[in-house]
C-alpha positions in Angstrom: -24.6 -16.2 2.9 -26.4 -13.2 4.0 -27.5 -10.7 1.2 -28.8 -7.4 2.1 -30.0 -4.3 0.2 -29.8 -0.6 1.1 -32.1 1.7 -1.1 -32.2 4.3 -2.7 -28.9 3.2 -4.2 -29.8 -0.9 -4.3 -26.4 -2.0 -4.2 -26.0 -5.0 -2.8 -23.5 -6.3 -0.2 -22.5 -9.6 0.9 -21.3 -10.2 4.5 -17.6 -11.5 5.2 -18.5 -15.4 3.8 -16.1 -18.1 1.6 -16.3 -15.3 -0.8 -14.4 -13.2 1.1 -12.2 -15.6 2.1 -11.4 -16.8 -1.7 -10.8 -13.3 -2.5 -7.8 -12.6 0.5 -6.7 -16.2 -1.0 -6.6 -14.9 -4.4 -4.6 -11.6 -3.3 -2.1 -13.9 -1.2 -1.5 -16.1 -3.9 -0.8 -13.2 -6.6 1.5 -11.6 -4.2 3.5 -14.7 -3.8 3.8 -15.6 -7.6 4.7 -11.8 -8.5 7.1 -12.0 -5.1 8.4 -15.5 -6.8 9.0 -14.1 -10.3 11.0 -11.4 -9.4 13.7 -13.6 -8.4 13.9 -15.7 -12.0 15.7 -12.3 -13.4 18.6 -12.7 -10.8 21.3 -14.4 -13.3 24.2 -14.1 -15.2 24.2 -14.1 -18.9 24.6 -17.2 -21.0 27.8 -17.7 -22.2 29.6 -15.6 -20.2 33.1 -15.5 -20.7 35.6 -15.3 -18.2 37.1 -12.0 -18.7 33.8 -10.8 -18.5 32.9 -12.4 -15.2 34.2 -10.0 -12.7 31.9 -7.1 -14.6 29.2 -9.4 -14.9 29.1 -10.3 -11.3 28.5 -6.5 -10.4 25.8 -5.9 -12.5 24.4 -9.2 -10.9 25.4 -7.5 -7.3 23.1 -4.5 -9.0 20.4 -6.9 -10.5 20.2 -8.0 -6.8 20.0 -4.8 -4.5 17.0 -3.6 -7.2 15.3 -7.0 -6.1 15.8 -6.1 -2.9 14.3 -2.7 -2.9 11.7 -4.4 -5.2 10.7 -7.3 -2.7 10.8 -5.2 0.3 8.5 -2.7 -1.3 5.9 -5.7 -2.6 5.8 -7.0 0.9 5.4 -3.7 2.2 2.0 -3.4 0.1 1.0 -7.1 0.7 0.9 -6.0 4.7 -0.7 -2.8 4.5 -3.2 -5.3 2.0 -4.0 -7.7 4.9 -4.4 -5.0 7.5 -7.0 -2.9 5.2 -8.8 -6.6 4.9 -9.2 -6.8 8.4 -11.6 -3.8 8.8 -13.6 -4.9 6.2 -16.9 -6.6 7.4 -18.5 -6.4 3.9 -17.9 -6.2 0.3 -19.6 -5.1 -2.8 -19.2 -5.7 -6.4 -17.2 -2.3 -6.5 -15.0 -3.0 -3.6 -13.9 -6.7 -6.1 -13.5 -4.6 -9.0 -11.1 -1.8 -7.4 -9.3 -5.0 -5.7 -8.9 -6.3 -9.4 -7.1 -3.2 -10.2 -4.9 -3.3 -7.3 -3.9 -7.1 -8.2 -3.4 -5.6 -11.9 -0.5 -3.8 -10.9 1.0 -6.3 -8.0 1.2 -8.3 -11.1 2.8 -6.0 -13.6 6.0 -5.6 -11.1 7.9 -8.8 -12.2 7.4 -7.1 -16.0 8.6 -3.7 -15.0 11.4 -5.1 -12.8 12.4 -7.3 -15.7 12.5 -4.0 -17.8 14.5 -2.5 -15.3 17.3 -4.7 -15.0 18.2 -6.1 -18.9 17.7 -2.0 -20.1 20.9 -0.5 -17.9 18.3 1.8 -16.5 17.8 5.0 -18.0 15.9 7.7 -17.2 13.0 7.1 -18.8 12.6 3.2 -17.4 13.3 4.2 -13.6 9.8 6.9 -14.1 8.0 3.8 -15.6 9.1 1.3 -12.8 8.4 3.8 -9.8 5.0 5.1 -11.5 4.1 1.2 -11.3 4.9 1.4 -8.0 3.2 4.9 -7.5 0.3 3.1 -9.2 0.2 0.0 -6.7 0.1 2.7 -3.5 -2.7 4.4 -5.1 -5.2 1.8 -6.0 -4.5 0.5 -2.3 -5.5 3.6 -1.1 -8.9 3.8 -3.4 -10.3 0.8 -1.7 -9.8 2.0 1.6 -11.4 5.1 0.1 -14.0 3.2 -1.1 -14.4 1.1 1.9 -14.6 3.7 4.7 -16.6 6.6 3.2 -19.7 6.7 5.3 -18.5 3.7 6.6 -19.5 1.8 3.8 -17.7 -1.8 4.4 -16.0 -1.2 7.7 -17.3 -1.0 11.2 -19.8 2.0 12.3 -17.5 2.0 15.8 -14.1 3.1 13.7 -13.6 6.7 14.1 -13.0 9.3 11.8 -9.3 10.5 13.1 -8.3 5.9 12.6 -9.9 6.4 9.1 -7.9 9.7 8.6 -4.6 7.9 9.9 -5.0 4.9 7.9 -5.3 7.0 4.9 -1.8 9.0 5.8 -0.5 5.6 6.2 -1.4 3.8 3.1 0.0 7.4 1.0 3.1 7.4 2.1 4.5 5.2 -0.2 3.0 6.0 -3.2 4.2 10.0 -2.7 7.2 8.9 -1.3 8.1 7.3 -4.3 6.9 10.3 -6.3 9.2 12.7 -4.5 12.2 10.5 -5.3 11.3 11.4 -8.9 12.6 14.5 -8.5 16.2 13.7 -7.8 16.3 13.0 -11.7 15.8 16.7 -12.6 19.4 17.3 -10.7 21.8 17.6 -13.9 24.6 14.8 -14.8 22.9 12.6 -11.5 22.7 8.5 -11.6 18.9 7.3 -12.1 19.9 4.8 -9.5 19.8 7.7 -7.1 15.9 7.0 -7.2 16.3 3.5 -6.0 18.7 4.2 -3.2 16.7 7.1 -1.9 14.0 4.3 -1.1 16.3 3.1 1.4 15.2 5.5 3.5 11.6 5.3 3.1 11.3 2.7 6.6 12.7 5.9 8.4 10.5 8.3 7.0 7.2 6.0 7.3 8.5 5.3 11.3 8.5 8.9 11.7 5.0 9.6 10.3 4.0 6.8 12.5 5.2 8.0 15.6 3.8 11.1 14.8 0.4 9.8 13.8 0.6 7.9 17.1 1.5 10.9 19.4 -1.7 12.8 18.0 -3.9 10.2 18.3 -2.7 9.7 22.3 -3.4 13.5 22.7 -6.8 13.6 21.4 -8.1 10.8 23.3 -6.7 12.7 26.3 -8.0 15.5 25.2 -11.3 13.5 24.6 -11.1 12.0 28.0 -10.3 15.2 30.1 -13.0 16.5 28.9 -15.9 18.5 31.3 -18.6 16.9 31.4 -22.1 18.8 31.2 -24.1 18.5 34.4 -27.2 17.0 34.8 -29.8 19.3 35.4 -32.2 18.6 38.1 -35.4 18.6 37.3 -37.4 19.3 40.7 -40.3 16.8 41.7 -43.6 18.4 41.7 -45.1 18.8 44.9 -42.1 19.5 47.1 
């Protein structure tokens, strides 16, 4: 393992080594335990009778659209994970410790869905759930914040505008999910409003991809119409 120092600031940083590799391992393998548990709340209640079956079997038809939403959205932020992982050539202590924090809150969904689903979902449990969510988005988007300032842990040849981009990307879910908060301040409204709102979230992200695409194509166009500055010629002394 290659260690190297940078002063003034003496922090050190390790090059992409096993360490590296155990620490994608240990973000896989939380994802797919959290992605796991999810599923164990997906059941009818014991005892049920069977006058009550047909009214427990929509709530279960409920119980499973919210897992849905819920998986979709954890494998959403387990890709966007693995992409940001593939720029970094180096880590740091910090970079482990704001990756910590992002795994704190991958872990926390199958407890907040749990809430969700055995509390009929007032208002004030839908805020909790999405902030969780909200919460996930953002730490993701402090470590590529952390990683890519000044280039700290990802390649010197990665622009600024793909660093930009990225960052647009990685936010659109968190705020997203933000924005769907507000549907609660319409009066006599379902909180499930929230949750089907997010249905639309693959539309709006292909949209600020496309977009985010198109301006990139232009300014490398732009970048590679560009005049060059002539040489000057320098004349030889003694002609």
């Amino acid at each position: 393992m290659k260690m190297r120092q940078y002063s003034p600031s003496r922090m050190i940083f390790e090059e992409k080594s096993l360490g590296f590799d155990r620490l994608i391992m240990l973000c896989d393998g939380i994802f797919a335990i959290a992605m796991t548990l999810l599923v164990l709340d997906i059941k009818l209640p014991e005892g049920v009778q069977a006058g009550a079956l047909h009214e427990e079997l929509g709530n279960l038809l409920t119980k499973s659209i919210f897992y849905l939403i819920t998986f979709i959205t954890v494998a959403g932020y387990w890709v966007s994970h693995r992409q940001l992982m593939t720029y970094i050539k180096r880590q740091d202590g910090p970079f482990t410790t704001l990756t910590f924090l992002f795994l704190a809150f991958v872990v926390f969904f199958p407890a907040s869905f749990n809430v969700l689903v055995t509390t009929g979902n007032p208002a004030e449990v839908v805020i909790f759930y999405t902030l969780v969510l909200v919460g996930c988005g953002l730490s993701s988007f402090l470590l590529w914040a952390y990683a890519s300032w000044k280039h700290r842990l990802i390649d010197a040849a990665i622009s600024q505008h793909e660093i930009i981009t990225r960052c647009i990307r990685i936010l659109i879910m968190p705020i997203y999910f933000c924005l769907s908060l507000i549907l609660l301040t319409i009066p006599h409204i379902d909180a499930n409003a929230v949750f089907y709102s997010w249905f639309l979230l693959p539309i709006v992200a292909r949209i600020a991809h496309v977009i985010s695409d198109r301006i990139e194509k232009r300014l490398t166009r732009h970048h590679t119409m560009a005049p060059t500055k002539p040489e000057s010629k320098t004349p030889v002394s003694g002609e």
